[in-house]
VOBA-1610 file (N, C-alpha, C; in pm, whole numbers, padded with zeros to 5 digits, always signed):
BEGIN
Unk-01762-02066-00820Unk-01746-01927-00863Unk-01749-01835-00742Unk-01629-01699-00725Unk-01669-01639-00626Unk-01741-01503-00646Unk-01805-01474-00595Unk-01878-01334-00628Unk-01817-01230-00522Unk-01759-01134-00602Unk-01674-01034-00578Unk-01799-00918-00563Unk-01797-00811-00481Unk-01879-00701-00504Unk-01795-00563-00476Unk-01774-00452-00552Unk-01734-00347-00506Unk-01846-00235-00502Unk-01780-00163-00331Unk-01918-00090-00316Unk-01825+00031-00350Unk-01953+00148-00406Unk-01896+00246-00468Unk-01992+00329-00417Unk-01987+00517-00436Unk-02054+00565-00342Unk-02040+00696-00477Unk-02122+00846-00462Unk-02122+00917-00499Unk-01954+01001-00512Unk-01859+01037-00614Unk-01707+01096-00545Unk-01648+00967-00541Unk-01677+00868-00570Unk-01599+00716-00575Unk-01469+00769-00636Unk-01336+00709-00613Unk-01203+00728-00722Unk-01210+00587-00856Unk-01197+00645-00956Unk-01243+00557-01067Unk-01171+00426-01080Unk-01053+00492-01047Unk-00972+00387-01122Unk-00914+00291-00960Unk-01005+00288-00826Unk-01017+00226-00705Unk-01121+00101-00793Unk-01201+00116-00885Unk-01282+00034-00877Unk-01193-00046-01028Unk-01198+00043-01105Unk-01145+00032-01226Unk-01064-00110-01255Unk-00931-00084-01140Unk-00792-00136-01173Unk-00791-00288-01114Unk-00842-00272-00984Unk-00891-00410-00957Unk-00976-00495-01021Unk-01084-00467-01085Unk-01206-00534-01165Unk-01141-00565-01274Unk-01028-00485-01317Unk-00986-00535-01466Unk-00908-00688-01438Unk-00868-00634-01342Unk-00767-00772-01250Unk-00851-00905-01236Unk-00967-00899-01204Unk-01051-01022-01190Unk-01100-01042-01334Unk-01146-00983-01395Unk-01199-00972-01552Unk-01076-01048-01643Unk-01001-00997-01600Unk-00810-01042-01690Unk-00817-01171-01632Unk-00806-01221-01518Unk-00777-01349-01477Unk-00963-01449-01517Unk-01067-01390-01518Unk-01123-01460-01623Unk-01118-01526-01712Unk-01105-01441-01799Unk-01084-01476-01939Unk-00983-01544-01953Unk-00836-01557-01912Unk-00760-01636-01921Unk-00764-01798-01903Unk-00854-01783-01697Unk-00907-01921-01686Unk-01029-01957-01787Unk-01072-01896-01847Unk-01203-01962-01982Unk-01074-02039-02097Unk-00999-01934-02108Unk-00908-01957-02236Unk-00830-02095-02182Unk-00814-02105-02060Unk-00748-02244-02063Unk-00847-02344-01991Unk-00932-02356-02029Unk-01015-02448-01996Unk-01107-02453-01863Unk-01048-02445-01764Unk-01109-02378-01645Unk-01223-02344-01593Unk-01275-02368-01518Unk-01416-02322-01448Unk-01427-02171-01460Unk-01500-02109-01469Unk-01514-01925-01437Unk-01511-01940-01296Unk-01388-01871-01248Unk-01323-01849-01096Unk-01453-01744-01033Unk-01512-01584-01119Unk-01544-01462-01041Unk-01638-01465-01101Unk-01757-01401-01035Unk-01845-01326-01066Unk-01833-01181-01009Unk-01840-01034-01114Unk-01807-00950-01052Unk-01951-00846-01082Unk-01981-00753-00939Unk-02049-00684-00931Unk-02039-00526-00857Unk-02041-00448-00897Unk-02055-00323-00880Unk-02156-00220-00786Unk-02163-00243-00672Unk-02313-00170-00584Unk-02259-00026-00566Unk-02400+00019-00488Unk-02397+00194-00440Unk-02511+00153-00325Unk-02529+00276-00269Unk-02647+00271-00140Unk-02777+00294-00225Unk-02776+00337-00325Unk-02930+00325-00405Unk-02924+00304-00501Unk-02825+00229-00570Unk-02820+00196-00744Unk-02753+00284-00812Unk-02811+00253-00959Unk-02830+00355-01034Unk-02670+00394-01066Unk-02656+00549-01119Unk-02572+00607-01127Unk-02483+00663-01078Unk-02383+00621-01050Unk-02284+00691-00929Unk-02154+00790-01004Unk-02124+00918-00980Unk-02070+01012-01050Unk-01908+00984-00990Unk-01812+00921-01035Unk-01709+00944-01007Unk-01613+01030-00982Unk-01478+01047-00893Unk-01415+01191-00859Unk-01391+01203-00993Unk-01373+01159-01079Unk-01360+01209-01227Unk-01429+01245-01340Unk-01557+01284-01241Unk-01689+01290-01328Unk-01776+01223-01455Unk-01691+01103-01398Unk-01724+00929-01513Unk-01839+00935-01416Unk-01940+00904-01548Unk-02054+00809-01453Unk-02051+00632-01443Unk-02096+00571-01331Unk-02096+00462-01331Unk-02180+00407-01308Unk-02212+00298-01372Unk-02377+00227-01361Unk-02332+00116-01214Unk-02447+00114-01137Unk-02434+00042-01017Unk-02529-00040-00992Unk-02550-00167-00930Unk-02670-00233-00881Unk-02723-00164-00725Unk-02812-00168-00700Unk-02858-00126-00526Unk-02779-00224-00454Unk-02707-00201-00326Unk-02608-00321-00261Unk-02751-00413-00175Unk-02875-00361-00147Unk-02946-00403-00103Unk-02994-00523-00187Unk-02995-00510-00310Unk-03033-00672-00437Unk-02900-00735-00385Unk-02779-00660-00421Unk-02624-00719-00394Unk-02641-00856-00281Unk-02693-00788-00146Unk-02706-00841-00051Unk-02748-00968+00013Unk-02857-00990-00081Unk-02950-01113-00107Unk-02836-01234-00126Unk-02754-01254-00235Unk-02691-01346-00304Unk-02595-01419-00164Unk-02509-01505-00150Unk-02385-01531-00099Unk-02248-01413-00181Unk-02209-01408-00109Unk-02080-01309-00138Unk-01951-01379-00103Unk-01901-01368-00177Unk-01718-01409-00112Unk-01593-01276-00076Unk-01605-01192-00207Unk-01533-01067-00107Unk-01582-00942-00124Unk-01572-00849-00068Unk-01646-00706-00051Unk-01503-00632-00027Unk-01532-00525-00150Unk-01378-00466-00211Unk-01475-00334-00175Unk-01461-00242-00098Unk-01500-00102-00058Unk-01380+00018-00140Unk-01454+00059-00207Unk-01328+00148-00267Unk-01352+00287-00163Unk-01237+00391-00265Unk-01207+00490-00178Unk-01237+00594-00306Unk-01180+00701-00221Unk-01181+00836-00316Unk-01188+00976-00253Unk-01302+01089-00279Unk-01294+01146-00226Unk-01438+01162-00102Unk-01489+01103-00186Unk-01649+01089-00117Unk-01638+00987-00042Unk-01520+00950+00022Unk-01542+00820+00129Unk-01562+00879+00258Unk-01487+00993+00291Unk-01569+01072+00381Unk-01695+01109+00425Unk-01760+01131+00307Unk-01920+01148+00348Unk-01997+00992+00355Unk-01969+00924+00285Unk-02016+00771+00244Unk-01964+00700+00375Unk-01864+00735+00503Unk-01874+00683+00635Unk-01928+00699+00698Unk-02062+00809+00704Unk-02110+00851+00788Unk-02251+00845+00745Unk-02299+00725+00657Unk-02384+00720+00600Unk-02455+00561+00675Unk-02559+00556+00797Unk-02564+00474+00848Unk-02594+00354+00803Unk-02688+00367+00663Unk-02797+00191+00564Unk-02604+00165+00542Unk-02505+00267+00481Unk-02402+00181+00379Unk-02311+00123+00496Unk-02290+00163+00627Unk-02214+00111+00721Unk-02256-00009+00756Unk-02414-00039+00785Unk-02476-00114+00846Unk-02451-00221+00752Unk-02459-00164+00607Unk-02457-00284+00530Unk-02358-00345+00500Unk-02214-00268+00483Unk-02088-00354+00506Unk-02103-00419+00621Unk-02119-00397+00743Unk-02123-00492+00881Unk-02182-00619+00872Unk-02307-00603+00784Unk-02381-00718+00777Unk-02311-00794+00682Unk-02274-00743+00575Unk-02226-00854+00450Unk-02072-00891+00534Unk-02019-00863+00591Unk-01872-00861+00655Unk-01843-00965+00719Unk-01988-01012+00805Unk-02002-01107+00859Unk-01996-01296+00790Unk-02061-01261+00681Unk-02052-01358+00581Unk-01945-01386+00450Unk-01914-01280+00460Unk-01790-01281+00346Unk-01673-01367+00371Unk-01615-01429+00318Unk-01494-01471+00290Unk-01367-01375+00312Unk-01375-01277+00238Unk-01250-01150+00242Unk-01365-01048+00279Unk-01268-00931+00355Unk-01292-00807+00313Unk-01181-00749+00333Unk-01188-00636+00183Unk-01136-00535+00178Unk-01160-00440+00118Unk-01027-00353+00135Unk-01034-00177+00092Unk-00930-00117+00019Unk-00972-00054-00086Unk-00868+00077-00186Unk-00851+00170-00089Unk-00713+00213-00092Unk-00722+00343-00057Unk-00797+00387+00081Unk-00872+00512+00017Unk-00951+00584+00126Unk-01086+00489+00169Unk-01083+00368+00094Unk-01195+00265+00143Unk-01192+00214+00263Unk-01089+00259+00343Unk-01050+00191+00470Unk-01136+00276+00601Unk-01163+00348+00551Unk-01228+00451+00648Unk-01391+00380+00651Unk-01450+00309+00520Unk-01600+00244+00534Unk-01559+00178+00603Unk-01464+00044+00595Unk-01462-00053+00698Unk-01418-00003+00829Unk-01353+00118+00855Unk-01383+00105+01002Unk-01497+00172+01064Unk-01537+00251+00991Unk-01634+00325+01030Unk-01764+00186+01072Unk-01740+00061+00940Unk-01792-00077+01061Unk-01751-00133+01156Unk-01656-00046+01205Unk-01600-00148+01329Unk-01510-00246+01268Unk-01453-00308+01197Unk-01379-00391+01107Unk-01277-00361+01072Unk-01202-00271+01159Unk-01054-00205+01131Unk-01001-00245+01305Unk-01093-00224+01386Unk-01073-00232+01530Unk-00978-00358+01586Unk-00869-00322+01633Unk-00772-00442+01661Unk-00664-00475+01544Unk-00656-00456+01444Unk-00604-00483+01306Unk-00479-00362+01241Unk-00416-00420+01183Unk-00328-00365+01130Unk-00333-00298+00982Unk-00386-00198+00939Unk-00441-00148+00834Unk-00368-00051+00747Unk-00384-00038+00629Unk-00292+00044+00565Unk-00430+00153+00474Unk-00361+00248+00469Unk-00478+00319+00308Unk-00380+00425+00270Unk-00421+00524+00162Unk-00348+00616+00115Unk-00274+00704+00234Unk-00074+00698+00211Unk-00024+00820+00288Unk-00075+00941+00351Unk-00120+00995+00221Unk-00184+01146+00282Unk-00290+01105+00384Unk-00355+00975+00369Unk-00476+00984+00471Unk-00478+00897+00577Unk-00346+00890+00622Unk-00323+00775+00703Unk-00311+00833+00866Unk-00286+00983+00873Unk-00286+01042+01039Unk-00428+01088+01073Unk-00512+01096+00943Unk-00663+01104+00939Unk-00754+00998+00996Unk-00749+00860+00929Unk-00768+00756+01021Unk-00721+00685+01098Unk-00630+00763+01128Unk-00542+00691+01277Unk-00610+00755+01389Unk-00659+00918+01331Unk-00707+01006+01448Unk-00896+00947+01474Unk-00933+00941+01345Unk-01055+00923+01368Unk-01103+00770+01408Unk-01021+00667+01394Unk-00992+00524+01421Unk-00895+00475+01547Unk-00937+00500+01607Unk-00763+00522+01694Unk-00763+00318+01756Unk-00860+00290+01718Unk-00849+00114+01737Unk-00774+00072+01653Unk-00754+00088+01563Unk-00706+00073+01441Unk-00550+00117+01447Unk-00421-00039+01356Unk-00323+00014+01375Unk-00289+00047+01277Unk-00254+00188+01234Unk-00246+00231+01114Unk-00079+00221+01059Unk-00056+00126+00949Unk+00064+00180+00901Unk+00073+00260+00764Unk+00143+00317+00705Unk+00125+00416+00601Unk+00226+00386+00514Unk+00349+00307+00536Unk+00435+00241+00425Unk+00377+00128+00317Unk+00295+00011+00368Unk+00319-00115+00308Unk+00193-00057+00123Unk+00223-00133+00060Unk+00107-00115-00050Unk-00040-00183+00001Unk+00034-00302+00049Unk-00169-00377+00087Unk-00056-00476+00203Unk-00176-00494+00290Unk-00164-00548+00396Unk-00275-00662+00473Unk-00248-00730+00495Unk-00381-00874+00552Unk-00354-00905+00651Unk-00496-00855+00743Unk-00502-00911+00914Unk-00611-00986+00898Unk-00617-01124+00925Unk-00692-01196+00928Unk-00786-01210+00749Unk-00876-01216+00830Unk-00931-01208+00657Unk-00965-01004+00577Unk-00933-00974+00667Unk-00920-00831+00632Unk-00847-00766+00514Unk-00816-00762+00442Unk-00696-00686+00347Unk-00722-00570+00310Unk-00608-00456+00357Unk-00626-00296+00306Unk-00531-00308+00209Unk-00548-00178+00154Unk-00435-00144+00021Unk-00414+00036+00026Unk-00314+00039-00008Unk-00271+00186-00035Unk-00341+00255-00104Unk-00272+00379-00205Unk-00337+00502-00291Unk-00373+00401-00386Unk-00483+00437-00440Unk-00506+00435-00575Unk-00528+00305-00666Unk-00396+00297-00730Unk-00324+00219-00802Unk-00292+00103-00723Unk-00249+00083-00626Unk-00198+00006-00493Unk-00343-00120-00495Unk-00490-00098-00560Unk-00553-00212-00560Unk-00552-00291-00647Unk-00473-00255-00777Unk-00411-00360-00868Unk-00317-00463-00776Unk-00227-00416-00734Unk-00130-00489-00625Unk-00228-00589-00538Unk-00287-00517-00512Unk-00423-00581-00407Unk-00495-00709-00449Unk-00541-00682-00592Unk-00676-00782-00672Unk-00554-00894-00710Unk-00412-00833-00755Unk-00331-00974-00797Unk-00332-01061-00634Unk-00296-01005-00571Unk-00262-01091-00436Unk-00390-01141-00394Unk-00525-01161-00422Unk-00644-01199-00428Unk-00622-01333-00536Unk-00584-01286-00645Unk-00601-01396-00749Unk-00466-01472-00727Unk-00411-01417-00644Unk-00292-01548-00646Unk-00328-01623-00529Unk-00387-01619-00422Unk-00404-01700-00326Unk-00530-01750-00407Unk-00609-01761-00455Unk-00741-01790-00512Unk-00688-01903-00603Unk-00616-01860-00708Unk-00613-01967-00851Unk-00479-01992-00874Unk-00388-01935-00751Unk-00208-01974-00851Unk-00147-01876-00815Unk-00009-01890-00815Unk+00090-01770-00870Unk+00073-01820-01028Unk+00103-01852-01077Unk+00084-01926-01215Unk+00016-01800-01288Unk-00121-01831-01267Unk-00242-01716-01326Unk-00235-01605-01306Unk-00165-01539-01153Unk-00202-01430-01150Unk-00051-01349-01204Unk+00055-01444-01237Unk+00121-01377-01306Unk+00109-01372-01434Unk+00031-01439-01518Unk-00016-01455-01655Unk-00122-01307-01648Unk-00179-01298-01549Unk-00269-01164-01561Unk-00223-01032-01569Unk-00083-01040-01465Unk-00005-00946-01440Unk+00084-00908-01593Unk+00134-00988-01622Unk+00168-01016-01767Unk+00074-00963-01917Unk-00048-01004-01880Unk-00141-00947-01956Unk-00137-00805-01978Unk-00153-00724-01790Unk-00185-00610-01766Unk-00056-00481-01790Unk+00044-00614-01807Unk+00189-00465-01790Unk+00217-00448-01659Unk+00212-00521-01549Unk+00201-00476-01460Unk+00259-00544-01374Unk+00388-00505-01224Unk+00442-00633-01174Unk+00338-00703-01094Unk+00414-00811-01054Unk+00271-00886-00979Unk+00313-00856-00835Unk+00408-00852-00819Unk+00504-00813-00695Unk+00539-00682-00738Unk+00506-00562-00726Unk+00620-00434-00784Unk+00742-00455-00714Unk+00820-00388-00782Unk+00941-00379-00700Unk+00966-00296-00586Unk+01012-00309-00478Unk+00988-00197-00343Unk+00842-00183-00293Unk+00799-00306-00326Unk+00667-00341-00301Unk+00644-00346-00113Unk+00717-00309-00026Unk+00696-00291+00087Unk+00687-00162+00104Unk+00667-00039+00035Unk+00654+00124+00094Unk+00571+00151-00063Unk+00470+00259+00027Unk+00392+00343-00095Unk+00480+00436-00159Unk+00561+00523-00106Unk+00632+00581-00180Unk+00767+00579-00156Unk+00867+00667-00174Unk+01008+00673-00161Unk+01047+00736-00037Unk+01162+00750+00047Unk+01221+00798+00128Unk+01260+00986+00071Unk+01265+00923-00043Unk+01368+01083-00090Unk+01214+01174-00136Unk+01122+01073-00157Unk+00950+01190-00248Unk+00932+01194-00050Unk+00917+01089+00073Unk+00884+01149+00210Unk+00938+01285+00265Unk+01067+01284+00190Unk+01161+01428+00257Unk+01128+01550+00159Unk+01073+01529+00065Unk+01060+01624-00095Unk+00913+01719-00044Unk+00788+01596+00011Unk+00670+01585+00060Unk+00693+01730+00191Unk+00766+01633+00312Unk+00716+01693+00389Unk+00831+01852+00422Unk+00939+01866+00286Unk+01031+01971+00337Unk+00975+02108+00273Unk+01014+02175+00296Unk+00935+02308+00240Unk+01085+02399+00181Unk+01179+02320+00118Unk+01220+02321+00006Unk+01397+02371+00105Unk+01384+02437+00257Unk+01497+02466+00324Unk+01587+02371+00324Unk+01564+02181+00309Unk+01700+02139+00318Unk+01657+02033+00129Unk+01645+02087+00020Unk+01658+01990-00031Unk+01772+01987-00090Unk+01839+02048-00130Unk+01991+02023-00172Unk+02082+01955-00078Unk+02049+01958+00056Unk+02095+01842+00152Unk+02074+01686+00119Unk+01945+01690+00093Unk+01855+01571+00084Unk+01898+01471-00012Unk+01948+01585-00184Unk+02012+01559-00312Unk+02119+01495-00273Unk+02216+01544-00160Unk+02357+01533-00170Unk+02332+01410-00097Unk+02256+01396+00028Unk+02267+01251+00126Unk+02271+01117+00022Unk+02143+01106-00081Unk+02131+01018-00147Unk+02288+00980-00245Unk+02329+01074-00260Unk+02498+01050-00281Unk+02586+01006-00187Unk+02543+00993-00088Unk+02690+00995+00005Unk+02624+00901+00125Unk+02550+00796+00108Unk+02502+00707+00203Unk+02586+00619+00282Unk+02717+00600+00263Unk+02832+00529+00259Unk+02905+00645+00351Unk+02835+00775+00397Unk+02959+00866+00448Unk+02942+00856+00591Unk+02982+00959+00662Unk+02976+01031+00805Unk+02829+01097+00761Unk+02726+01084+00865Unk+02586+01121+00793Unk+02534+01139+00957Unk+02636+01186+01067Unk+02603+01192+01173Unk+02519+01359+01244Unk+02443+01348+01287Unk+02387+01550+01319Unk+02532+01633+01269Unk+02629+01610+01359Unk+02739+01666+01350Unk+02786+01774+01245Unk+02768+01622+01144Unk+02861+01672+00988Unk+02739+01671+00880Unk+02590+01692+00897Unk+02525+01740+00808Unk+02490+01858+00886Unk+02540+01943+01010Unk+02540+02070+01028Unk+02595+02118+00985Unk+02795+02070+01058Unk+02870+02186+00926Unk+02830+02195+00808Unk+02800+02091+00728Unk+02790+02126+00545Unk+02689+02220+00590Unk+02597+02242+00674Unk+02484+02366+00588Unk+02573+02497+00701Unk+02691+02464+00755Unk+02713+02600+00839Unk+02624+02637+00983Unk+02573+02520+01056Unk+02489+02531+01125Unk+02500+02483+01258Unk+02487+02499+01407Unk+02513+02428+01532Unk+02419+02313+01510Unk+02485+02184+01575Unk+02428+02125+01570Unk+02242+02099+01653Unk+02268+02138+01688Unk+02130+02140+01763Unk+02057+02238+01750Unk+02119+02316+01670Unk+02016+02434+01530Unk+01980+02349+01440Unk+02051+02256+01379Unk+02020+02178+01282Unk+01917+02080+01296Unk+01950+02011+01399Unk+01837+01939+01446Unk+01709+01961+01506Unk+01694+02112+01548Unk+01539+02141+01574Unk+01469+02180+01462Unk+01582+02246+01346Unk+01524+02334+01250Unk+01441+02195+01138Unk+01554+02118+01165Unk+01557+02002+01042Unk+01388+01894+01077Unk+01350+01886+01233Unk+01263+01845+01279Unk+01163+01957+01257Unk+01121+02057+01318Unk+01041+02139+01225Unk+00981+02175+01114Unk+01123+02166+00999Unk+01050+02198+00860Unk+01023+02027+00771Unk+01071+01841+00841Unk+01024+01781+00769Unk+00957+01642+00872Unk+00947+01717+01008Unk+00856+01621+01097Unk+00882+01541+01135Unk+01051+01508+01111Unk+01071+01373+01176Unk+01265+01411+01189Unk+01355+01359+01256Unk+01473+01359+01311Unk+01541+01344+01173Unk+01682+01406+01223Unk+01769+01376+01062Unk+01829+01232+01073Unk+01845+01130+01213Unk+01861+00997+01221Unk+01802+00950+01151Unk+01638+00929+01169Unk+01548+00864+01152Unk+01546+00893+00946Unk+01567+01003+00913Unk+01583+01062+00752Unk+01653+01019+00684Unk+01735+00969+00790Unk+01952+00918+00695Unk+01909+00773+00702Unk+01826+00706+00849Unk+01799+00570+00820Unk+01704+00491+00721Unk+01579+00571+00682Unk+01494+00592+00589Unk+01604+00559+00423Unk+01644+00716+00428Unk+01723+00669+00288Unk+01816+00550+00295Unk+01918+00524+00354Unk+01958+00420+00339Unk+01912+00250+00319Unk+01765+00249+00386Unk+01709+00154+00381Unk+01623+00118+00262Unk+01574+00226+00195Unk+01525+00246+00060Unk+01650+00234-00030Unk+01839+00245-00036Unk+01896+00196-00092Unk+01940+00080-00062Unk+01924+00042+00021Unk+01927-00106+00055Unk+01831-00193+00007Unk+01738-00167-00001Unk+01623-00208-00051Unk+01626-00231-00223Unk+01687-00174-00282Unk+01707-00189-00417Unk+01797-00216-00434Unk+01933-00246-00353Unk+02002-00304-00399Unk+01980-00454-00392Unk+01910-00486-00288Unk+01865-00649-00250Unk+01806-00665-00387Unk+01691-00618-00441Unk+01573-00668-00518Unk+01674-00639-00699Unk+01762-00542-00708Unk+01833-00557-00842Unk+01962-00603-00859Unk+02019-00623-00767Unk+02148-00694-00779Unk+02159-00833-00659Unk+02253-00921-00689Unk+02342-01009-00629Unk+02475-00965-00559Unk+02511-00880-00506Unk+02602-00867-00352Unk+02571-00912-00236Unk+02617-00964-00220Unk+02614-01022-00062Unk+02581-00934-00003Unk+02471-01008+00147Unk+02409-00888+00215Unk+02475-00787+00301Unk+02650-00868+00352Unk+02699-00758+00412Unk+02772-00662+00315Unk+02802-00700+00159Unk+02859-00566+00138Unk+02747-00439+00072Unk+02641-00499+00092Unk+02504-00446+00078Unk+02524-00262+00198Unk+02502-00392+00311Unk+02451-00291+00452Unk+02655-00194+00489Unk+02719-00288+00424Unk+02866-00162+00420Unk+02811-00009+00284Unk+02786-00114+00187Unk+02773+00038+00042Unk+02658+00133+00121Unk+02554+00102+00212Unk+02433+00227+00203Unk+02471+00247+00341Unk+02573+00242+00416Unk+02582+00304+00543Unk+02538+00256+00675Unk+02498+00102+00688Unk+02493+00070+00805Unk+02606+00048+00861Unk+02701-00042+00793Unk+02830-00042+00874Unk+02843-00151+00889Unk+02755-00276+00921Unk+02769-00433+00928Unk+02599-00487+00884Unk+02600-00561+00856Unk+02486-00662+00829Unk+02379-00693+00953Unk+02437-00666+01092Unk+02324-00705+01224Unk+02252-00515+01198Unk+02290-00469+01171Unk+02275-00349+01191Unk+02158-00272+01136Unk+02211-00342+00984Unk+02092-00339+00886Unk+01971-00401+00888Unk+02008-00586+00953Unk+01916-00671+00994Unk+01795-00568+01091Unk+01865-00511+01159Unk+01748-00446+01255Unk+01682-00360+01205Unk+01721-00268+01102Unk+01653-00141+01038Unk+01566-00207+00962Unk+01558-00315+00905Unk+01480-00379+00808Unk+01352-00491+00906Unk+01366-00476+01005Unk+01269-00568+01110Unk+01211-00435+01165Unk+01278-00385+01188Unk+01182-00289+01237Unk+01089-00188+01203Unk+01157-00156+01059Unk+01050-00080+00923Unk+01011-00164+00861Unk+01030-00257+00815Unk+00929-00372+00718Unk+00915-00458+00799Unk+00941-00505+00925Unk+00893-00628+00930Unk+00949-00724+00882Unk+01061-00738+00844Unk+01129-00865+00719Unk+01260-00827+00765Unk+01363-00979+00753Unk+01512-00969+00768Unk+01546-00903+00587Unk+01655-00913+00598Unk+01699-00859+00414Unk+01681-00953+00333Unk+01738-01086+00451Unk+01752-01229+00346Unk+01600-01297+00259Unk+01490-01252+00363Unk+01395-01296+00305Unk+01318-01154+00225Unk+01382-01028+00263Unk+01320-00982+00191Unk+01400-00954+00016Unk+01538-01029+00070Unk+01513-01069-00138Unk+01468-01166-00174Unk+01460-01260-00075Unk+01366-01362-00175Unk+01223-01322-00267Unk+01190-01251-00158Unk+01081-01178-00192Unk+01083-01080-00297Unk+01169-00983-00326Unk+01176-00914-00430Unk+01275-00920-00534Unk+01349-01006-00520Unk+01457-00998-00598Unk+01443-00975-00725Unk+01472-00902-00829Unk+01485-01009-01009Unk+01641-00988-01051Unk+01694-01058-00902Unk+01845-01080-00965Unk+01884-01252-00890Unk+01972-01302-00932Unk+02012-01440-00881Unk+02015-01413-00721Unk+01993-01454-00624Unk+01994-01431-00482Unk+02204-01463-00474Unk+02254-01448-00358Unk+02351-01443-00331Unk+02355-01577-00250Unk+02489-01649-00231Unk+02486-01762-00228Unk+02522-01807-00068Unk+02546-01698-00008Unk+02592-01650+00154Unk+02447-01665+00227
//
């Protein structure tokens, strides 16, 4: 049996602790129902027990992590929220992830939980992910730490972070599938409504919600029209004329109001339609990287190694739910 513990803190996010625990609880009961050993034991700590008030003003009953501590542990799931801020700077709860960290099997983090583990030193050297919005936050206050802000959950060594929120469902399945199966943890996933893989399961959010996010509303009818016309001339040039603009008006203004180059914006979207076209259809990968505007297949190959990490070919294997292409 492994004994799971999530530490939770005053301002905890509910459904950080919530969504995962249901995930181990779901894959329980299933392994009881088919005969099976009980895989988890799951437990719930705080820095003093008791009652811990959630950002949603749920109360939650907790054990002291100091009883927690005593037992053998296998993974330590640190959630996030809003009180993970103050709960890093809290020396017994740091000290005490460090110590259990050492003995654990896994560790990981929801969300804004990524900030306890580094605040142990346990982010240092590693490749870490947590919620978007809070990802130039602990990059600044972590700077050992390599922060990426696309993937949903991510594993350096025995480490595993996870994105916003919701993103530790994603998390607890990829726990129970290296643990007991793909088998089970898609029977859980199945249970829950929930993919076991989401789809576009390599970025927390969208290219077109990144430009929506960071524009302050001056180019979004641009933004509308690009996602139409990914297949066009999408060069500085000719998304100046359409707004009537020099080009190098366009491009300081366009860097200003959404923080990043209109290259880097046009390559973004296209790769997010590339990306769904791999994972819902069967076209071959070069008339893939011709429909969203790379122009040839090496081209695309590179945009996809260099933002995910993955060629196209394996990243439909990986996401596909269409027949793969036979090229």
């Amino acid at each position: 049996m492994r004994r799971i513990v999530f530490v939770a803190f005053e301002a905890v996010q509910l459904l950080d602790i919530a969504g995962p625990l249901q995930v181990f609880a779901s894959a329980r009961e299933i392994a009881l129902r088919r005969g099976l050993p009980d895989p988890y034991a799951l437990a719930i700590g705080s820095p003093g027990g008791g009652t811990a008030i959630t950002s949603s003003g749920v109360a939650l009953l907790t054990e002291p992590l100091a009883a927690l501590g005593r037992k053998p542990l296998d993974t330590l799931i640190a959630a996030g929220g809003p009180g993970s801020r103050r709960a890093q700077h809290d020396p017994c709860l740091v000290r005490w992830i460090r110590r259990q960290a050492e003995r654990a099997r896994r560790v990981c983090s929801v969300c804004t939980g990524a900030f306890l583990l580094a605040a142990a030193g346990l982010l240092d050297g590693r490749r870490v992910t947590t919620h978007w919005q809070a990802a130039d936050e602990l990059r600044r206050g972590y700077p050992r730490a390599t922060v990426d802000p696309d993937p949903i959950f991510l594993r350096d060594g025995k480490v595993w972070t996870s994105a916003g929120v919701s993103a530790g469902i994603d998390l607890a399945l990829a726990l129970v599938e290296e643990d007991l199966g793909r088998g089970l943890a898609l029977a859980v996933a199945r249970h829950l409504v929930v993919f076991l893989k989401r789809p576009g399961g390599q970025s927390q959010f969208s290219a077109v919600l990144r430009s929506q996010t960071a524009d302050d509303g001056r180019f979004a009818a641009l933004h509308d029209w690009l996602t139409q016309h990914l297949g066009g001339d999408l060069r500085v040039e000719a998304l100046a004329a359409r707004l009537g603009m020099s080009p190098r008006n366009f491009a300081r203004l366009y860097r200003e109001r959404t923080g990043t180059t209109p290259a880097k914006a046009v390559e973004r979207l296209r790769l997010e339609a590339a990306r769904r076209a791999l994972e819902e259809g069967s076209a071959p990968i070069a008339s893939v990287a011709r429909a969203c505007g790379f122009g040839d297949e090496e081209r695309m190959r590179r945009a996809f190694l260099r933002l995910l990490g993955v060629p196209p070919r394996h990243y439909r294997q990986r996401f596909s739910r269409a027949e793969p292409d036979a090229a």
